[in-house]
N, CA and C atoms as a LAMMPS dump frame, in Angstrom:
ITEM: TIMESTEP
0
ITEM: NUMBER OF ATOMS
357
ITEM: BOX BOUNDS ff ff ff
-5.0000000000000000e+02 5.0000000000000000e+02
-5.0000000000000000e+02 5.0000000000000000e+02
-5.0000000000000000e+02 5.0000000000000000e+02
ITEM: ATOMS id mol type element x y z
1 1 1 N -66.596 -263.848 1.712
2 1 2 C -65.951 -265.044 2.239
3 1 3 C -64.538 -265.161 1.705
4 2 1 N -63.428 -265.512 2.63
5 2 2 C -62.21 -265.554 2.339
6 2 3 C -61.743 -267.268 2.875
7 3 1 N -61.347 -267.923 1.794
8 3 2 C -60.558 -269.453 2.112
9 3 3 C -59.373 -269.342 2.157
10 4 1 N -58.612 -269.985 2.926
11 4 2 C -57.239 -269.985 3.113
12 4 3 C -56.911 -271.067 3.277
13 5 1 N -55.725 -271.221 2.367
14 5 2 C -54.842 -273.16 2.364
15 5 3 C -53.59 -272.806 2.739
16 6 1 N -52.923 -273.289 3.411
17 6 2 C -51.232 -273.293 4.319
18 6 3 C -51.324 -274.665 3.676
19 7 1 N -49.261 -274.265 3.152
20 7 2 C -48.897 -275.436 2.845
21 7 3 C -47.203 -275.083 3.112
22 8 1 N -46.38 -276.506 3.576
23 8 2 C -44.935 -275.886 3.197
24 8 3 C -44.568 -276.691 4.837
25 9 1 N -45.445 -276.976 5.491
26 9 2 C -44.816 -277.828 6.903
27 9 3 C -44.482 -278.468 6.545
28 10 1 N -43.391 -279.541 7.639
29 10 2 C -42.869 -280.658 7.797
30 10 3 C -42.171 -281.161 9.313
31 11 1 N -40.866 -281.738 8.794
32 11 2 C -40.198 -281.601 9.792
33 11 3 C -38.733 -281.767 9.406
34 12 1 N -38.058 -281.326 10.505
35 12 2 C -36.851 -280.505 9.896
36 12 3 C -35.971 -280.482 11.428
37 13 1 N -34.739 -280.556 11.289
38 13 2 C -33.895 -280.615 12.437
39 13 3 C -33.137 -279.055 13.08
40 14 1 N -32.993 -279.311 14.424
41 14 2 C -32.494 -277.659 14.653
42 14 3 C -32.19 -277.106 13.803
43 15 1 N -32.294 -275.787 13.563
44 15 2 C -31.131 -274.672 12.977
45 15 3 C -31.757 -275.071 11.252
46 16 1 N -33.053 -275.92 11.321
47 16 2 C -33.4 -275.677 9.991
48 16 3 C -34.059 -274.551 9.627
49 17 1 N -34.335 -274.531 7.934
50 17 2 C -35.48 -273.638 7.396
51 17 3 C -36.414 -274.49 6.916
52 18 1 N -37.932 -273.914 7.16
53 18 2 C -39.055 -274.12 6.397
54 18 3 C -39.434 -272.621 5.83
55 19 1 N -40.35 -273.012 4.865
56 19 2 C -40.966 -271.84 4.244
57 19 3 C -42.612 -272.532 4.027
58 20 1 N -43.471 -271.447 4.981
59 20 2 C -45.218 -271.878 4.667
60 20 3 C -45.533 -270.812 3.702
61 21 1 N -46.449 -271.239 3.072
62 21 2 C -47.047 -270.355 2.349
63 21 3 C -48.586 -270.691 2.675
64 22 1 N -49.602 -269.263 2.3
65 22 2 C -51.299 -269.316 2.652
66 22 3 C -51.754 -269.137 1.435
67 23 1 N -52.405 -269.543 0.688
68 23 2 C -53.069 -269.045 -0.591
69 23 3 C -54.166 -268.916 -0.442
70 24 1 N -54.777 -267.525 -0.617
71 24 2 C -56.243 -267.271 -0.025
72 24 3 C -56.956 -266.656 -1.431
73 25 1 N -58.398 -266.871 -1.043
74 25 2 C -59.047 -267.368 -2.365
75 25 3 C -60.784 -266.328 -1.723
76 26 1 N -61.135 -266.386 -3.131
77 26 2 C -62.247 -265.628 -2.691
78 26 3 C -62.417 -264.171 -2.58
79 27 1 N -63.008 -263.39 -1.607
80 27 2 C -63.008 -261.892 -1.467
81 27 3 C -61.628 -261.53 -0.778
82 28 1 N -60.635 -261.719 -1.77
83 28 2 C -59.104 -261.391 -1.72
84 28 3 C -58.989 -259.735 -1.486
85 29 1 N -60.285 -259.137 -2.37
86 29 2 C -59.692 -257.864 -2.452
87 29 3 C -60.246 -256.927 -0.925
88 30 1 N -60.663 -257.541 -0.136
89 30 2 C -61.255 -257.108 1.243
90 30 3 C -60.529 -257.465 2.147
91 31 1 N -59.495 -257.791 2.098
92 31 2 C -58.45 -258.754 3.021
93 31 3 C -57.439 -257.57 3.648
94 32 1 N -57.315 -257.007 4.874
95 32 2 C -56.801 -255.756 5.364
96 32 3 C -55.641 -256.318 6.003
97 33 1 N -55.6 -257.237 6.714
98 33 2 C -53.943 -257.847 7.1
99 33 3 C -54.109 -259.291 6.787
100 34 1 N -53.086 -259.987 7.494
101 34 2 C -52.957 -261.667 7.592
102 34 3 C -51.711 -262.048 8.356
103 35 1 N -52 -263.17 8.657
104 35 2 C -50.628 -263.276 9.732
105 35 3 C -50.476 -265.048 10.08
106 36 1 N -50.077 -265.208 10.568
107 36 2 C -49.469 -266.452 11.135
108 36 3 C -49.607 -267.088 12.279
109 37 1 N -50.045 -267.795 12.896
110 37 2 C -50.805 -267.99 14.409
111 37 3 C -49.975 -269.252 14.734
112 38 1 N -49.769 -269.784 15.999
113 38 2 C -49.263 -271.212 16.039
114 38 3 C -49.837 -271.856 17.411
115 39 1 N -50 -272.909 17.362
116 39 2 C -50.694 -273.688 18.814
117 39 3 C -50.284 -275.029 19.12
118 40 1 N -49.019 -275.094 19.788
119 40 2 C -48.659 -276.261 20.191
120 40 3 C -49.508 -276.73 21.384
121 41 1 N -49.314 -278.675 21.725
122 41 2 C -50.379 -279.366 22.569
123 41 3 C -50.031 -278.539 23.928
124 42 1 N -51.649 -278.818 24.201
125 42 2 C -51.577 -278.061 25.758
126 42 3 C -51.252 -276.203 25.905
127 43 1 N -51.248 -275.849 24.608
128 43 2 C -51.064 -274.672 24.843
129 43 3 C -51.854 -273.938 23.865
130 44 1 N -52.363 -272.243 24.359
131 44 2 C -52.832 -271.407 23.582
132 44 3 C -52.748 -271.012 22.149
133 45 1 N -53.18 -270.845 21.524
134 45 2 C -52.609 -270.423 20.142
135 45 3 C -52.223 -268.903 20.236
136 46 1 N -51.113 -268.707 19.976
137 46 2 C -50.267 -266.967 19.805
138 46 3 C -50.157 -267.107 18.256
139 47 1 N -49.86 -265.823 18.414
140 47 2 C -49.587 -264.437 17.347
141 47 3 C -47.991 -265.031 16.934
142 48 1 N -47.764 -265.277 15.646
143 48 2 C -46.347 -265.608 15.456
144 48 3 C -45.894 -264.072 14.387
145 49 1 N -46.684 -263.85 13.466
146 49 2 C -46.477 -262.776 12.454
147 49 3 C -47.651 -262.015 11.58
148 50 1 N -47.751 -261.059 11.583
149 50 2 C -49.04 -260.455 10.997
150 50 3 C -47.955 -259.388 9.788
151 51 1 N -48.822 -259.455 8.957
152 51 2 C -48.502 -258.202 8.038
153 51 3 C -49.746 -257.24 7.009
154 52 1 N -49.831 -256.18 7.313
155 52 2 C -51.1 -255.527 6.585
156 52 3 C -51.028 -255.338 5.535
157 53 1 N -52.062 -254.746 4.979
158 53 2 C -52.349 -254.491 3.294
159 53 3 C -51.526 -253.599 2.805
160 54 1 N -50.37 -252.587 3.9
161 54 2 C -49.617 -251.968 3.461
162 54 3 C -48.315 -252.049 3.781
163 55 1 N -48.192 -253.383 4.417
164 55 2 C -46.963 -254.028 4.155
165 55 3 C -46.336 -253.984 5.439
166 56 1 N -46.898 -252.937 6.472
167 56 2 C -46.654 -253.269 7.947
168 56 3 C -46.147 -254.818 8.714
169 57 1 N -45.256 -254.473 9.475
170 57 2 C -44.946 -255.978 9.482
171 57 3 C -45.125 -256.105 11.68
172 58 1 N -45.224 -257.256 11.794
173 58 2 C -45.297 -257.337 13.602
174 58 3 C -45.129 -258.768 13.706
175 59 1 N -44.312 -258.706 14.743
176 59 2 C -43.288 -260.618 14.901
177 59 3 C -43.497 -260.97 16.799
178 60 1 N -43.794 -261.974 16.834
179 60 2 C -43.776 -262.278 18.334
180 60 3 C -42.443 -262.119 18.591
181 61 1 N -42.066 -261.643 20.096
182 61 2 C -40.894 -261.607 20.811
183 61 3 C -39.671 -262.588 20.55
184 62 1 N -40.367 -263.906 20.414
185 62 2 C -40.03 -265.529 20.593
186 62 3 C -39.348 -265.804 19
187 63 1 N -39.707 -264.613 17.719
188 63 2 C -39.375 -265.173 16.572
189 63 3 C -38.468 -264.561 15.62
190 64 1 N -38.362 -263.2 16.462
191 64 2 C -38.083 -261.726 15.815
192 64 3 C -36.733 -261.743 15.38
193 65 1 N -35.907 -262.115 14.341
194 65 2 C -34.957 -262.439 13.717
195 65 3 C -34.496 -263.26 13.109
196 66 1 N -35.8 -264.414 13.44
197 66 2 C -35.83 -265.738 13.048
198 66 3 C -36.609 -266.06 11.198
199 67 1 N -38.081 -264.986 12.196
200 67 2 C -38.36 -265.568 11.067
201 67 3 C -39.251 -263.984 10.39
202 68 1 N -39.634 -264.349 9.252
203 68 2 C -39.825 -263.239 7.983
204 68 3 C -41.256 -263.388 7.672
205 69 1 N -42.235 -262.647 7.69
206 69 2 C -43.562 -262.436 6.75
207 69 3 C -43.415 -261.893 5.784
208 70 1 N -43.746 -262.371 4.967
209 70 2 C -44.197 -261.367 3.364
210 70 3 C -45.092 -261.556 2.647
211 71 1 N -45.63 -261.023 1.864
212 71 2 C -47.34 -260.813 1.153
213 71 3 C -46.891 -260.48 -0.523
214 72 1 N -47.061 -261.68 -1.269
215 72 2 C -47.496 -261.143 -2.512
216 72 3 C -48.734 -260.958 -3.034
217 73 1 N -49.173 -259.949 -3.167
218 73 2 C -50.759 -259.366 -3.085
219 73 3 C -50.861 -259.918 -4.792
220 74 1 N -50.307 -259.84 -5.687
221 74 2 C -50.582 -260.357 -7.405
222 74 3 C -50.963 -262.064 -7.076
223 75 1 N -49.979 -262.917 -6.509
224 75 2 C -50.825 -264.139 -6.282
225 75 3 C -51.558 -264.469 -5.154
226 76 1 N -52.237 -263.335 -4.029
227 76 2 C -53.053 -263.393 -2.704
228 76 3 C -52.353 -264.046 -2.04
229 77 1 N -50.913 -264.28 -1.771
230 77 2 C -50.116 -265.642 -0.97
231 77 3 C -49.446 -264.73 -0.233
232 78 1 N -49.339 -265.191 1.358
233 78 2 C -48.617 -264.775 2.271
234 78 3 C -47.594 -265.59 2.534
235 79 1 N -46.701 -265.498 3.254
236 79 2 C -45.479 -266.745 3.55
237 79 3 C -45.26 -266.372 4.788
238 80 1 N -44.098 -267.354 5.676
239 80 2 C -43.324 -267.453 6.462
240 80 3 C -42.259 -268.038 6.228
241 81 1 N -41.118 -267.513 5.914
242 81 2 C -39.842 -267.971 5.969
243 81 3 C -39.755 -268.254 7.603
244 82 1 N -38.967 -269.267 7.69
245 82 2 C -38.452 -269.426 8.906
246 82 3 C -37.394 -270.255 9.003
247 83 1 N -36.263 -269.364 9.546
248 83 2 C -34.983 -269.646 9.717
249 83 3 C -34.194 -270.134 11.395
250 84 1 N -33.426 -271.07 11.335
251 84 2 C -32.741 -271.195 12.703
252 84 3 C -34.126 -271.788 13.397
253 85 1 N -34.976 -272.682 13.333
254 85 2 C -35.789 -273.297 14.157
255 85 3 C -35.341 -274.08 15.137
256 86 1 N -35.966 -273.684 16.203
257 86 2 C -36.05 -274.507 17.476
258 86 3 C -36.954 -275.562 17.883
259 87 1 N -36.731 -276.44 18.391
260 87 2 C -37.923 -277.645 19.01
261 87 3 C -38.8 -276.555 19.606
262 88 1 N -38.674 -275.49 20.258
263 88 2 C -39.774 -275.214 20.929
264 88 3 C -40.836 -274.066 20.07
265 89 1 N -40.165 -273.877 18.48
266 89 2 C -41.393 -273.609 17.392
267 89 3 C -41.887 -274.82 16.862
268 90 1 N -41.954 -276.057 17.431
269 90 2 C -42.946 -277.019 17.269
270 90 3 C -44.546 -276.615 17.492
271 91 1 N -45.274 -276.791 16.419
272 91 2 C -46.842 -276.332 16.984
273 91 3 C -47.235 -276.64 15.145
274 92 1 N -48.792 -276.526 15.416
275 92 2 C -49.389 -276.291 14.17
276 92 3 C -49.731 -274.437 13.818
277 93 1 N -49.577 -274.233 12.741
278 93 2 C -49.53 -273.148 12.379
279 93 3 C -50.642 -272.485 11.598
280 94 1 N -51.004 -271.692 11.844
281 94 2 C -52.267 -271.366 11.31
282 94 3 C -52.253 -269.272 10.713
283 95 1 N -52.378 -269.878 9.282
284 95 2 C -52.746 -268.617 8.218
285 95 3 C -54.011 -268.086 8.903
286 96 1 N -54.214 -266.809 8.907
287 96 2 C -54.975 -265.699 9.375
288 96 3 C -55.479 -264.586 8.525
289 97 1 N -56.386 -264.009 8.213
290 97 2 C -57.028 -263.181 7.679
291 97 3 C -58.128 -262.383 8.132
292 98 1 N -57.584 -261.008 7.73
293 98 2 C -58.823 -260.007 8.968
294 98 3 C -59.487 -259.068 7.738
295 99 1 N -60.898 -259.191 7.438
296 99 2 C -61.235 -258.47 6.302
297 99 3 C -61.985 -257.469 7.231
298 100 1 N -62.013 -256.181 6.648
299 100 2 C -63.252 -254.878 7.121
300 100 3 C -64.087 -254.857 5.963
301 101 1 N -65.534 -255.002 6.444
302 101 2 C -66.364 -254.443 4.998
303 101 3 C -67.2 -253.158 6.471
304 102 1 N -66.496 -251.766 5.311
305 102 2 C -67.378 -250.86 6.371
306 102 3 C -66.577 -250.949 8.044
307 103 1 N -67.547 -251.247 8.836
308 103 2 C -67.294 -251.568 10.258
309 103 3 C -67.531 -252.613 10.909
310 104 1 N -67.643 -253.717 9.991
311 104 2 C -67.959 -254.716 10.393
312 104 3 C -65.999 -255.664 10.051
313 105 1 N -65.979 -256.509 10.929
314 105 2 C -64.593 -257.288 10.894
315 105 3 C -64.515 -258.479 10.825
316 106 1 N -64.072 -259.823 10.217
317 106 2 C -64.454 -260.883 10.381
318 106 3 C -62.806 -261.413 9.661
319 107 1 N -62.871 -262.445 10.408
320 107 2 C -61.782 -263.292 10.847
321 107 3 C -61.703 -264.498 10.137
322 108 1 N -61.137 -265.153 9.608
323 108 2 C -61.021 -266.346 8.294
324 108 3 C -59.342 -267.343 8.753
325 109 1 N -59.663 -268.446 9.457
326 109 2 C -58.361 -269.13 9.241
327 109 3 C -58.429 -270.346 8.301
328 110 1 N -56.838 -270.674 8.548
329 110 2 C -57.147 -272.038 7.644
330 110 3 C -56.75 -273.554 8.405
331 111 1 N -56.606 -274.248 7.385
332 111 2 C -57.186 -275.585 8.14
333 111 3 C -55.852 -276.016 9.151
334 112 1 N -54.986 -275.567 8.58
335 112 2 C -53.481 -275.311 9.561
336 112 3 C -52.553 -276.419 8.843
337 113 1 N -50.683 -276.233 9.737
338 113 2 C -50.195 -277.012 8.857
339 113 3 C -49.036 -277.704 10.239
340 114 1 N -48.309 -278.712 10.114
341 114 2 C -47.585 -279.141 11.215
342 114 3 C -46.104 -278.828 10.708
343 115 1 N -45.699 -278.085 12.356
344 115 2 C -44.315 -277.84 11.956
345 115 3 C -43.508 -278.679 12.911
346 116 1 N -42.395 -279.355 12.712
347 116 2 C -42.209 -280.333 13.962
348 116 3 C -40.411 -280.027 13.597
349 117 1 N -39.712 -279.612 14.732
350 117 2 C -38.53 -279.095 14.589
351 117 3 C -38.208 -280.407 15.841
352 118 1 N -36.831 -281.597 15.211
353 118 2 C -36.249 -281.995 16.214
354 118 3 C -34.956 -281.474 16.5
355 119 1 N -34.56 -282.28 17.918
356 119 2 C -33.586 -281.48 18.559
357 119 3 C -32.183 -282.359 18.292
């Protein structure tokens, strides 16, 4: 079992920065990527940033210069820097975790966090 806490939302005006962080707890050492998810109202939840256990990095289309994943594996904490925000990265954001034991895969989010960018 892997827990995950996001913290670091708010709200913040165009062209701001936030920085989230995930602190994940538990079977840390089974944890093969993690990433960043977001789901504003009325809409799907997407893929904002993933990064693997070896530091691989992958950014939605919508964020790719904006914003930064990184993984400090000594305190299990992932982040999102995010720079130059737009009203339309308004959404709640949600820490991600993909563990393999063997061949089996299982999926761990957390309780999520609100990011609210005005214009």
């Amino acid at each position: 079992q892997v827990q995950l806490v996001e913290s670091g939302g708010g709200l913040v005006q165009a062209g701001g920065s936030l920085r989230l962080s995930c602190l994940a707890s538990g079977s840390t050492a089974s944890i093969n990527a993690m990433g960043w998810y977001r789901q504003a109202p009325g809409k799907q939840r997407e893929l904002v940033a993933s990064i693997t256990s070896g530091g691989n990095t992958n950014y939605a289309a919508s964020v790719k210069g904006r914003f930064t994943i990184s993984r400090d594996n000594a305190k299990n904490t992932v982040y999102l820097q995010m720079n130059n925000l737009k009203p339309e990265d308004t959404a709640a954001y949600y820490c991600n975790a993909v563990v393999f034991v063997g061949i089996m895969m299982s999926t761990y989010w957390g309780q999520g966090t609100q990011v609210t960018v005005s214009s």
